[in-house]
PDB file with one MODEL, atoms N, CA, C and O in Angstrom:
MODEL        1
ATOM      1  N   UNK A   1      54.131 -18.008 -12.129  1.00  0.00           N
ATOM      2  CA  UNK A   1      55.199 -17.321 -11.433  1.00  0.00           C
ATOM      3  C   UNK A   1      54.920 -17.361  -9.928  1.00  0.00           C
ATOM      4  O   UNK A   1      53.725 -17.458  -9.650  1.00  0.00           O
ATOM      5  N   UNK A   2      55.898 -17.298  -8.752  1.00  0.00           N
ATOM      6  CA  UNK A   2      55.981 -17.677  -7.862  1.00  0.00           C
ATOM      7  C   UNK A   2      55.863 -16.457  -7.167  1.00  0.00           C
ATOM      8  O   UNK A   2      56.750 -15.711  -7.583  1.00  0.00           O
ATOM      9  N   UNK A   3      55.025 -15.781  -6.104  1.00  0.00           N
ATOM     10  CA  UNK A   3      54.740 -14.949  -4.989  1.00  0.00           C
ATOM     11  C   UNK A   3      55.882 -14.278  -4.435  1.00  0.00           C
ATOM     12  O   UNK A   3      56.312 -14.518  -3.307  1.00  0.00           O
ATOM     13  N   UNK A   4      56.511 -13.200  -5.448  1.00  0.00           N
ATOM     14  CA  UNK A   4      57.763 -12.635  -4.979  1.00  0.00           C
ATOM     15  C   UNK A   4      58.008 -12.157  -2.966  1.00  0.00           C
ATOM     16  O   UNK A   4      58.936 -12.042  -2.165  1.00  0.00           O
ATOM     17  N   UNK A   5      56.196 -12.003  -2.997  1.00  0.00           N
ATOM     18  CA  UNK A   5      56.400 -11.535  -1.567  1.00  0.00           C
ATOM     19  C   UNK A   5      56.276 -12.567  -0.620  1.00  0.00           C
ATOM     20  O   UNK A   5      55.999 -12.460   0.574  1.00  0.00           O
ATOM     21  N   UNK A   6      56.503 -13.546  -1.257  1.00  0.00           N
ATOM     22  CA  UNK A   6      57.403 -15.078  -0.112  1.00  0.00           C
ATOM     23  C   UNK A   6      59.029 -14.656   0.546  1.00  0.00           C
ATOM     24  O   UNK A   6      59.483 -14.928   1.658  1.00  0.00           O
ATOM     25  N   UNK A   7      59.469 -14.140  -0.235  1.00  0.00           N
ATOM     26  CA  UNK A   7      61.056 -13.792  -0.124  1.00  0.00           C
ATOM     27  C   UNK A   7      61.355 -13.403   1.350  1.00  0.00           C
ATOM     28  O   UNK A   7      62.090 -13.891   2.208  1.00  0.00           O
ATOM     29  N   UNK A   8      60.300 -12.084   1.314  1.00  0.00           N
ATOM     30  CA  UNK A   8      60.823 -11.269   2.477  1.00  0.00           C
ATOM     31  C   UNK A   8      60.715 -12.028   4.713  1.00  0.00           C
ATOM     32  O   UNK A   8      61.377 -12.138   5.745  1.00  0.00           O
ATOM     33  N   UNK A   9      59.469 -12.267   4.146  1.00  0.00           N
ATOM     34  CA  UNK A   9      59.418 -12.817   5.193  1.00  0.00           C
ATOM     35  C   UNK A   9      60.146 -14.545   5.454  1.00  0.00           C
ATOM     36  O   UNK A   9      60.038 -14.867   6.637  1.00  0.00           O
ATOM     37  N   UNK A  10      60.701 -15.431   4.740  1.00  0.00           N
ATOM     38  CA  UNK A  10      61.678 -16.388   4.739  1.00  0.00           C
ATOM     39  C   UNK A  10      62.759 -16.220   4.873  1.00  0.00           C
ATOM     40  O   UNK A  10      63.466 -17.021   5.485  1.00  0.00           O
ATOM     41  N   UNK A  11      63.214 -15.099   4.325  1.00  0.00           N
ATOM     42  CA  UNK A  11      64.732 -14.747   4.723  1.00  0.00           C
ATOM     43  C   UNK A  11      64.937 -14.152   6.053  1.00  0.00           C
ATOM     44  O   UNK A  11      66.023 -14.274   6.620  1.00  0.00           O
ATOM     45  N   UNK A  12      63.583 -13.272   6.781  1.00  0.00           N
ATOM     46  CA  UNK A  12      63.889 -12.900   8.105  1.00  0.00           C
ATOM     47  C   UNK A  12      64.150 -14.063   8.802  1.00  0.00           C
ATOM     48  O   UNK A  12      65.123 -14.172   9.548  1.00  0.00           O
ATOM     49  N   UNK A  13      63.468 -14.802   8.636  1.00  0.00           N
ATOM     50  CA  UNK A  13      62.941 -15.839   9.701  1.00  0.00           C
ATOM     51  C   UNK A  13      64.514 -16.530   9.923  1.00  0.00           C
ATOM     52  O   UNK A  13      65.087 -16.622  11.009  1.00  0.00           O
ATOM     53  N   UNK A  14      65.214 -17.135   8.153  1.00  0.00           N
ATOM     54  CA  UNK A  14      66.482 -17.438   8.079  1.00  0.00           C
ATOM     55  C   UNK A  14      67.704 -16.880   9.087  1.00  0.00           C
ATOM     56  O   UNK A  14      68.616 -17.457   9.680  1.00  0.00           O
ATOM     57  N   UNK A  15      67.141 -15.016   8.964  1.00  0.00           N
ATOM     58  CA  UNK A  15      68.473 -14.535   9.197  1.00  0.00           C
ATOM     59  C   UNK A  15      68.018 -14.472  11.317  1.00  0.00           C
ATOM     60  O   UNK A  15      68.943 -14.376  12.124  1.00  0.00           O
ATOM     61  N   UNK A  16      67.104 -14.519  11.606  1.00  0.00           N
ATOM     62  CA  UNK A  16      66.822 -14.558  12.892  1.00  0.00           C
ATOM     63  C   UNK A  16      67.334 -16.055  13.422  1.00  0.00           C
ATOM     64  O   UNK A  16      68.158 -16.124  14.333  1.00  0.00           O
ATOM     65  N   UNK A  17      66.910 -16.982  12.928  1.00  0.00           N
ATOM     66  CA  UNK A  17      67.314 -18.664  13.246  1.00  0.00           C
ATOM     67  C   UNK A  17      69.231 -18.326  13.232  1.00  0.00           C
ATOM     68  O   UNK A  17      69.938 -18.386  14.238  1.00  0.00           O
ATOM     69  N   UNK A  18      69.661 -18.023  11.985  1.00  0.00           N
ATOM     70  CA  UNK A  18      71.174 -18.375  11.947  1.00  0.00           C
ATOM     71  C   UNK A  18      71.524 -17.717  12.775  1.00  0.00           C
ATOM     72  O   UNK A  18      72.042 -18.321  13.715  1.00  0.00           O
ATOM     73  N   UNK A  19      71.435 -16.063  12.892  1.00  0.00           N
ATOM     74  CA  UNK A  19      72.017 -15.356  14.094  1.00  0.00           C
ATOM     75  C   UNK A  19      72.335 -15.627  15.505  1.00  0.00           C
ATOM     76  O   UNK A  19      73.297 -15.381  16.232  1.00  0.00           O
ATOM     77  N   UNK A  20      70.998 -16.324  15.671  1.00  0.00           N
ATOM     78  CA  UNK A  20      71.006 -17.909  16.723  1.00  0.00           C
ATOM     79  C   UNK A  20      71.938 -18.866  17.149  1.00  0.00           C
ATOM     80  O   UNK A  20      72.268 -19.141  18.303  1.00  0.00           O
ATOM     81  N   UNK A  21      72.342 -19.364  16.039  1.00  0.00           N
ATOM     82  CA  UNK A  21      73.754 -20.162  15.683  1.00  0.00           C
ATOM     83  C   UNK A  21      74.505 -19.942  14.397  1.00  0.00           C
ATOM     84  O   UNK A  21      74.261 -20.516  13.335  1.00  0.00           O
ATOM     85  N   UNK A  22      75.672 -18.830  14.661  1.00  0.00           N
ATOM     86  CA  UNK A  22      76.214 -18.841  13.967  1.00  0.00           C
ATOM     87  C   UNK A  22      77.313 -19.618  13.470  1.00  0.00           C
ATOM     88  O   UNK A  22      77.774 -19.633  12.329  1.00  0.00           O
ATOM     89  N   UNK A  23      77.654 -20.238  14.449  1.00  0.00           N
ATOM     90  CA  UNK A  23      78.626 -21.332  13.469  1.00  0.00           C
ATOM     91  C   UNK A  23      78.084 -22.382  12.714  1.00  0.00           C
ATOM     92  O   UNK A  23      78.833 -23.278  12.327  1.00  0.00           O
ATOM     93  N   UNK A  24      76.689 -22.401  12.407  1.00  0.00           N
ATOM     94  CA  UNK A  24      76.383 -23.258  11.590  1.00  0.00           C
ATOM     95  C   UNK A  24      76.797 -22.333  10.200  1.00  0.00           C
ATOM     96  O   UNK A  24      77.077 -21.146  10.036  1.00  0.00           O
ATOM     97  N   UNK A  25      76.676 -23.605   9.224  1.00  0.00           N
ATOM     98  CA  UNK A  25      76.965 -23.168   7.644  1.00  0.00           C
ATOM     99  C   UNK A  25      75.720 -23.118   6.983  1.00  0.00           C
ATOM    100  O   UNK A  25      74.758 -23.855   7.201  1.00  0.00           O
ATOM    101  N   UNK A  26      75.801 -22.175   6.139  1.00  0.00           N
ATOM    102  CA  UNK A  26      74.380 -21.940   5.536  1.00  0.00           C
ATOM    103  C   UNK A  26      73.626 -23.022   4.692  1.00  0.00           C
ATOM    104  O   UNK A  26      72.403 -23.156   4.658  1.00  0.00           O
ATOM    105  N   UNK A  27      74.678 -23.878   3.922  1.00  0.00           N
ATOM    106  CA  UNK A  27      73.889 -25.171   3.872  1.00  0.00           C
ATOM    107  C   UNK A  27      73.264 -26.177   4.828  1.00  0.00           C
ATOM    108  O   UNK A  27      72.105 -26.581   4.729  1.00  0.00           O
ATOM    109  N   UNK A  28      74.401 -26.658   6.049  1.00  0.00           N
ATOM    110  CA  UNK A  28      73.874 -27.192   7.161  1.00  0.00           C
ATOM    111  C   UNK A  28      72.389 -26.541   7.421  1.00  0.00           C
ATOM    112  O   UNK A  28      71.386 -27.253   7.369  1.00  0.00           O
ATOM    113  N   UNK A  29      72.320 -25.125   7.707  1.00  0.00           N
ATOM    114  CA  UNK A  29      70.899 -24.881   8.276  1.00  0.00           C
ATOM    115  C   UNK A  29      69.532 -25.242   7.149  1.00  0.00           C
ATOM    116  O   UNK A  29      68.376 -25.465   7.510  1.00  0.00           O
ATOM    117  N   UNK A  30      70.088 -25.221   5.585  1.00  0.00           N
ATOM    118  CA  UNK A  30      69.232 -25.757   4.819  1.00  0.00           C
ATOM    119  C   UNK A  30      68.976 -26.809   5.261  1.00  0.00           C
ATOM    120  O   UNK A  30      67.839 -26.894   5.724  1.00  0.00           O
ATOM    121  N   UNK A  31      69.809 -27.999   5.330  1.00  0.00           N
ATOM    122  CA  UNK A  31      69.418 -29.629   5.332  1.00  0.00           C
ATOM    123  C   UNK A  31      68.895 -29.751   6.756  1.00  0.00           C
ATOM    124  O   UNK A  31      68.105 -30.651   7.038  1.00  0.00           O
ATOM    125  N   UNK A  32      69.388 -28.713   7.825  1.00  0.00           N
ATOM    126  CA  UNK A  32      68.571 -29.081   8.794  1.00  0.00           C
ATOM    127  C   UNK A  32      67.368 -28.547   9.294  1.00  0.00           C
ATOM    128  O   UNK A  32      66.704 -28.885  10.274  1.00  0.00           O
ATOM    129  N   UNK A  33      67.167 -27.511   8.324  1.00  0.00           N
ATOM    130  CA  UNK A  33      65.305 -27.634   8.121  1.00  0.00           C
ATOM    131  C   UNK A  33      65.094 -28.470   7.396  1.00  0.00           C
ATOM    132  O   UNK A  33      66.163 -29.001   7.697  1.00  0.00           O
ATOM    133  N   UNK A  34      64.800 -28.961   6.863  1.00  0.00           N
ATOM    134  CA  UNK A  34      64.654 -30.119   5.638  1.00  0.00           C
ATOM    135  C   UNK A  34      64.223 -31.704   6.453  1.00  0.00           C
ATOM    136  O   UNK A  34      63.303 -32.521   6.406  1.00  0.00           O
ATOM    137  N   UNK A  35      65.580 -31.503   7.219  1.00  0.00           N
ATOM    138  CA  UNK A  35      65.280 -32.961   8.228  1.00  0.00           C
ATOM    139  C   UNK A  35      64.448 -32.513   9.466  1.00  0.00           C
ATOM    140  O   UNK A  35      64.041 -33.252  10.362  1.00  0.00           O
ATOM    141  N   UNK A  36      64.284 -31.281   9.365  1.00  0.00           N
ATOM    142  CA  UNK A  36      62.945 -30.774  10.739  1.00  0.00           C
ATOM    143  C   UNK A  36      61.753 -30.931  10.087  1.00  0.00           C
ATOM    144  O   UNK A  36      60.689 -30.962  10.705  1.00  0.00           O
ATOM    145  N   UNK A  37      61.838 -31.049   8.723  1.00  0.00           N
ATOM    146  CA  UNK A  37      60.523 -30.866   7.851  1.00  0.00           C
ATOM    147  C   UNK A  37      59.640 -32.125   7.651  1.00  0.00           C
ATOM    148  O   UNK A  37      58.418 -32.243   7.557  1.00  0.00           O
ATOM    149  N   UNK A  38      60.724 -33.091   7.615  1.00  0.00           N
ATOM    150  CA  UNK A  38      60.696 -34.646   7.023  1.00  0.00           C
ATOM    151  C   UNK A  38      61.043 -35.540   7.753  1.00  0.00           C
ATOM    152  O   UNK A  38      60.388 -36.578   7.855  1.00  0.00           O
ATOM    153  N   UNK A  39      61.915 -35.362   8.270  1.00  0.00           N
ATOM    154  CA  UNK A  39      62.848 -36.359   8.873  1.00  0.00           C
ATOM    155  C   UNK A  39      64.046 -36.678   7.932  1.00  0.00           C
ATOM    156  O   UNK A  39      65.120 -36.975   8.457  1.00  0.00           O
ATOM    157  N   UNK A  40      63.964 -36.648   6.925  1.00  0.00           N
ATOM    158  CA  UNK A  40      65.006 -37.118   6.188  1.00  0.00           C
ATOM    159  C   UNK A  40      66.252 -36.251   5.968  1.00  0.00           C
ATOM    160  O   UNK A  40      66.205 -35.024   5.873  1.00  0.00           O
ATOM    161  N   UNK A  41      67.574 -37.125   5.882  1.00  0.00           N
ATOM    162  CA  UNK A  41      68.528 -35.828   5.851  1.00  0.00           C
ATOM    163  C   UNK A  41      68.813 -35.675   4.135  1.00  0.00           C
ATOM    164  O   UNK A  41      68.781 -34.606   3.525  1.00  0.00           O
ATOM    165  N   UNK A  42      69.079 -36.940   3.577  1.00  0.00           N
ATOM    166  CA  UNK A  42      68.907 -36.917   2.036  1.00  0.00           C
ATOM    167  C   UNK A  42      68.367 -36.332   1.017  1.00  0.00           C
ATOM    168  O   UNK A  42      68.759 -36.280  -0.149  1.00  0.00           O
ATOM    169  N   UNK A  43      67.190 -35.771   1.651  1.00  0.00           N
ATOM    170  CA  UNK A  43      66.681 -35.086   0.429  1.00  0.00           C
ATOM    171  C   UNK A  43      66.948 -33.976   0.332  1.00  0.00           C
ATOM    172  O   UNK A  43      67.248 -33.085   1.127  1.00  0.00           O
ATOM    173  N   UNK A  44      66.760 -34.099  -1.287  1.00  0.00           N
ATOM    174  CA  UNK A  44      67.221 -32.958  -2.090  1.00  0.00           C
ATOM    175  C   UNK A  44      66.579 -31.647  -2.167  1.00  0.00           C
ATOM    176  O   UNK A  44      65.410 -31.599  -2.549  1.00  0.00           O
ATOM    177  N   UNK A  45      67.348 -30.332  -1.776  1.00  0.00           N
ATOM    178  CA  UNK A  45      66.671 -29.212  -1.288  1.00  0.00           C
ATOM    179  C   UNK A  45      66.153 -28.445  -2.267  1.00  0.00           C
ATOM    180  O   UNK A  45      65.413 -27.506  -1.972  1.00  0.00           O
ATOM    181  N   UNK A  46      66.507 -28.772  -3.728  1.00  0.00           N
ATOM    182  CA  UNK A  46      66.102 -28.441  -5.309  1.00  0.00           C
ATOM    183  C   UNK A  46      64.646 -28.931  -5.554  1.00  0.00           C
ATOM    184  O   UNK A  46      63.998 -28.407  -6.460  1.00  0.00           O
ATOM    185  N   UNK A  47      64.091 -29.933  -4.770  1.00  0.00           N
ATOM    186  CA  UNK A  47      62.663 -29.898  -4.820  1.00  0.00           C
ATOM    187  C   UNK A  47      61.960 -29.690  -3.663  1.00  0.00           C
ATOM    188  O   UNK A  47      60.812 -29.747  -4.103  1.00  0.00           O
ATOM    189  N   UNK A  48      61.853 -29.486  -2.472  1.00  0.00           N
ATOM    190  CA  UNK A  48      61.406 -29.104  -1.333  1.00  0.00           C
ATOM    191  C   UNK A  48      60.790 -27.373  -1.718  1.00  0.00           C
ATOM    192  O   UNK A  48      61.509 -26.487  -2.180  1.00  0.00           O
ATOM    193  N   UNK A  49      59.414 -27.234  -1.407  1.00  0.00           N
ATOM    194  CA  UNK A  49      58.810 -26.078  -1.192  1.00  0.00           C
ATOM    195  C   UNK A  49      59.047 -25.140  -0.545  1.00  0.00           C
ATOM    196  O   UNK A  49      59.214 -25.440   0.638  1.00  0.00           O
ATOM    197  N   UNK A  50      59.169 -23.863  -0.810  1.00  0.00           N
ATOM    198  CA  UNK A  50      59.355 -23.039   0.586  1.00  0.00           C
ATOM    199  C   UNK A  50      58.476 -23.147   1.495  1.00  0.00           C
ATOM    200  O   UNK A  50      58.687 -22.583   2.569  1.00  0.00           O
ATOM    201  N   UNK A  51      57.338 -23.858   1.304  1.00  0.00           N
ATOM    202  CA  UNK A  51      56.601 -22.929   3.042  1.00  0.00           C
ATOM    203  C   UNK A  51      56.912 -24.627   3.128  1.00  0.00           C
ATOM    204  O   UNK A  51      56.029 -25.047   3.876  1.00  0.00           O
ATOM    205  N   UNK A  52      57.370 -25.245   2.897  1.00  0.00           N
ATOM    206  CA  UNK A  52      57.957 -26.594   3.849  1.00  0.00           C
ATOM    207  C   UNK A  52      59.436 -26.500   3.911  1.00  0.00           C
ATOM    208  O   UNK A  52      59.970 -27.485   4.420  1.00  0.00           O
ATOM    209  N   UNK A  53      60.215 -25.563   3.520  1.00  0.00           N
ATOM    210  CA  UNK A  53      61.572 -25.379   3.911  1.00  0.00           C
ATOM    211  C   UNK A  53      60.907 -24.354   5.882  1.00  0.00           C
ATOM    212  O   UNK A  53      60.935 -24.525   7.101  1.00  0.00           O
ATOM    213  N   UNK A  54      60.391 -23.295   4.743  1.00  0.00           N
ATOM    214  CA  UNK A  54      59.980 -22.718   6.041  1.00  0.00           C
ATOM    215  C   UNK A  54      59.358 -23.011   7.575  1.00  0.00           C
ATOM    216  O   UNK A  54      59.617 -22.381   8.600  1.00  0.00           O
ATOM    217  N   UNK A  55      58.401 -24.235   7.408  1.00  0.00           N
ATOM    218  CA  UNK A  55      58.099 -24.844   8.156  1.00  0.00           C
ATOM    219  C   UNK A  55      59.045 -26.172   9.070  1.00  0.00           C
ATOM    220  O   UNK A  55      58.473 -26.761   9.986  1.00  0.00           O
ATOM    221  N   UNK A  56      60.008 -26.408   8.823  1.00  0.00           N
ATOM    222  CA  UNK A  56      60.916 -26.877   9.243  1.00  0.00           C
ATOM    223  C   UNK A  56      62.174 -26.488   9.927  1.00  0.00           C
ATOM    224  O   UNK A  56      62.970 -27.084  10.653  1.00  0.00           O
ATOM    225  N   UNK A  57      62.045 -24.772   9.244  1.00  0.00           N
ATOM    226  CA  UNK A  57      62.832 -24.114   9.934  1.00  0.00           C
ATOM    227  C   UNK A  57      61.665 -23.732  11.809  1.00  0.00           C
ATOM    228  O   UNK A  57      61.987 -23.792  12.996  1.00  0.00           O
ATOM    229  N   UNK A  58      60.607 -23.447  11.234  1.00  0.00           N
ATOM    230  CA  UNK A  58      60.161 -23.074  12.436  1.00  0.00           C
ATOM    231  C   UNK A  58      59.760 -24.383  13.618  1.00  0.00           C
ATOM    232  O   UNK A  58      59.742 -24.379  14.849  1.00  0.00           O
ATOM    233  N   UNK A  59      59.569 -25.071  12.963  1.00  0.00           N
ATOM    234  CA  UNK A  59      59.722 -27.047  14.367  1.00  0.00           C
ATOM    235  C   UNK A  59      61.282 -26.521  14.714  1.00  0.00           C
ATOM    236  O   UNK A  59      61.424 -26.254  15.907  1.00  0.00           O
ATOM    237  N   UNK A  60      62.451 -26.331  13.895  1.00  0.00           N
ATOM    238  CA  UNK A  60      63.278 -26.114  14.718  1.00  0.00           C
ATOM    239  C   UNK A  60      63.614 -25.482  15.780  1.00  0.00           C
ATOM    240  O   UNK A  60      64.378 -25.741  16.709  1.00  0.00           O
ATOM    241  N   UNK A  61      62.509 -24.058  15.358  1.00  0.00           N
ATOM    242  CA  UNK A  61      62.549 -23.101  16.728  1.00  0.00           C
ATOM    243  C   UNK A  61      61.890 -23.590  17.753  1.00  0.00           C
ATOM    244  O   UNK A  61      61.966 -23.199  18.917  1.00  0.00           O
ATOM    245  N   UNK A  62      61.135 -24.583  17.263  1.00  0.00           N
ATOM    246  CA  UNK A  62      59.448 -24.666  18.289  1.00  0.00           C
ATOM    247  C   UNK A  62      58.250 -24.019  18.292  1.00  0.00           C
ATOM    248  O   UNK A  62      57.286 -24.079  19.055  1.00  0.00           O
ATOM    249  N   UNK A  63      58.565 -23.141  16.918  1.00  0.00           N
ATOM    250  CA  UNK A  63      57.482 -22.119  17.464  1.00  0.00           C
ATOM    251  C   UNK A  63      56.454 -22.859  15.665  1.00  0.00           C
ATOM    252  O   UNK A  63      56.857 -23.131  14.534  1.00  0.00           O
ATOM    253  N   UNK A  64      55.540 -22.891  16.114  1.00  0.00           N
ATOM    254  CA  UNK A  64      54.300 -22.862  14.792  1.00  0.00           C
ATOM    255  C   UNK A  64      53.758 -21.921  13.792  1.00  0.00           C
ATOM    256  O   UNK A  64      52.870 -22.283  13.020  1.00  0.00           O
TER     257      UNK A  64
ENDMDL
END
């Protein structure tokens, strides 16, 4: 079973980034962590990890 207390702190981070830009769509900001993560825009977000969703969200900010 997966570290329920991953949740809390990924979704801040989410809701701090989108608030940022809100006219993005909540999928867009998926795939574009994803392609901050990888480079790739294709891949599929059904197998991508959270702390590499997460980590892609944060290259987007700049921050480590």
């Amino acid at each position: 079973m997966r570290d329920i207390n991953r949740i809390e702190p990924m979704m801040a981070e989410f809701t701090e980034f989108w608030k940022a830009h809100p006219d993005w769509r909540f999928g867009q900001l998926v795939a574009n962590c994803i392609r901050a993560y990888d480079g790739r825009l294709n891949c599929d977000p059904f197998f991508i990890e959270d702390d590499k969703l997460l980590e892609g969200l944060r290259n987007m900010r700049g921050a480590k």
